[in-house]
N, C-alpha and C positions, 0 to 999 in steps of 0.2 A: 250404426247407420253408414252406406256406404257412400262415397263423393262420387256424384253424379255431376255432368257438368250442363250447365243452360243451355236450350236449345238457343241456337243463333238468332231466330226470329222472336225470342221472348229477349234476349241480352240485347237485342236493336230497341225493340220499343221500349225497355228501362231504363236503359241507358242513358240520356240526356235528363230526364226526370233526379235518377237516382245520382248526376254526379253535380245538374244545378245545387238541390239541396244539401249534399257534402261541401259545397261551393259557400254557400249562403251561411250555415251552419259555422265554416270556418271564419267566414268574414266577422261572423257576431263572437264567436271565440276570441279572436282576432281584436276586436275593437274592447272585450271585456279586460282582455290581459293590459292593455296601453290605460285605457280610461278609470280604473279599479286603481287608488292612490298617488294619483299623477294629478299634480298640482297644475302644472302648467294649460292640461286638456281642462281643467275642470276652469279655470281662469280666463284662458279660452272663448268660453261658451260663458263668461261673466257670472260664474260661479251658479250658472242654473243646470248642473250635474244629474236633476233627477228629472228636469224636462228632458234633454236628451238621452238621458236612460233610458225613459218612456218612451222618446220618438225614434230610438235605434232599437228599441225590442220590439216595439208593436211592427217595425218594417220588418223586421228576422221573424216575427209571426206570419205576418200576411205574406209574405215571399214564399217563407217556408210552406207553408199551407198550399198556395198555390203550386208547388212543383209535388206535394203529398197526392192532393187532388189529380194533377195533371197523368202521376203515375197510380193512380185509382182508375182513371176512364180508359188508361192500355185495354185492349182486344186480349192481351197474354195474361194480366188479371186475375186470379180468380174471383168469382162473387164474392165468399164471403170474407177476404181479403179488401175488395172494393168497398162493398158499406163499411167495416170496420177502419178502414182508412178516411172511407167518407165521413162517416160521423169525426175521425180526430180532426179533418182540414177545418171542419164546421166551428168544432169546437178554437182552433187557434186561429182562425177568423176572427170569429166574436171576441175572442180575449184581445186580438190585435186593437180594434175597436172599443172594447171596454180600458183597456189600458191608455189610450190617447185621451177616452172620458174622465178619468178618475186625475187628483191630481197630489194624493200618497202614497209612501212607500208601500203599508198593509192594504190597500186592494188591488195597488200592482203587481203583490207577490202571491196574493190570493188568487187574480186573475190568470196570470202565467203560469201558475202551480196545478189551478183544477185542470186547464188545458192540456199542457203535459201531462198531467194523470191520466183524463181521457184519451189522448192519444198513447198512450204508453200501455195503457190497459186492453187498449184494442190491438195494437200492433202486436203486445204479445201475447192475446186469446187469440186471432187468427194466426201468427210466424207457429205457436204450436198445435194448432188444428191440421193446417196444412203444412208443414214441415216435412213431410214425407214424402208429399207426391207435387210439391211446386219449390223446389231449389231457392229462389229467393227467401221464402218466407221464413230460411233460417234467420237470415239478418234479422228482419222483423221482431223474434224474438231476443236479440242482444236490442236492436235498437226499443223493443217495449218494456227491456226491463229497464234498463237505462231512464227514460222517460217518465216511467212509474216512479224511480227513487226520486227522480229530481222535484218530478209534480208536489212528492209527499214533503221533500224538503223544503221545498218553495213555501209549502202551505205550514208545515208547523214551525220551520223561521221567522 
């Protein structure tokens, strides 16, 4: 397949979209690496570790969702890119929401796991539909396999 490079006017409209969520995405990496065996964070927060778990993942959900979204309604978009993004924002909405609901570790891992699998499963059924003739959607496909493992991990951990 040969590198083709983005037209200007699609790299303008993805661009804010695609580097909030690199943004937000690292922030939640970011807070996983410090917070994941650190005595003193979790001491902190008076030792309620899994309420802020909850209220820092459900925020990396709805963020994230929201700039997924934001780069679904792009004009440069394709369709069937747009619903299959559509449906994952849907879906890491509802889990951001289900997750501030619930108040154990197995339906928070249940909830954040189906989400990423929906999204992971769309991003990479449309990144290899259109792979050929819309440039971005290569990412799509690292970013939905990625997604898919994690969803699957989430859910049988």
């Amino acid at each position: 397949m040969a590198v083709t490079k983005i037209p200007a006017e699609t790299a303008r409209q993805l661009l804010r979209p695609t580097w909030l969520r690199a943004g937000i995405t690292t922030a939640f990496a970011f807070f996983t690496i410090i917070w994941h065996g650190n005595a003193w964070f979790v001491d902190f927060w008076d030792g309620n570790d899994l309420t802020v778990a909850r209220f820092v993942l459900a925020g990396f959900m709805v963020l994230a969702a929201s700039m997924i979204w934001e780069y679904a309604k792009q004009e440069a978009t394709p369709q069937v890119l747009q619903g299959a993004l559509a449906a994952g924002a849907a879906a890491w909405l509802v889990a951001g929401v289900v997750i501030i609901l619930v108040g154990s570790t197995t339906p928070v891992a249940l909830a954040a796991g189906l989400a990423f699998l929906v999204l992971g499963v769309a991003e990479l059924y449309a990144g290899l539909k259109l792979r050929a003739e819309f440039v971005p959607a290569r990412d799509h496909v690292l970013l939905g396999a990625i997604g898919a493992v994690t969803g699957i991990g989430l859910i049988a951990w």
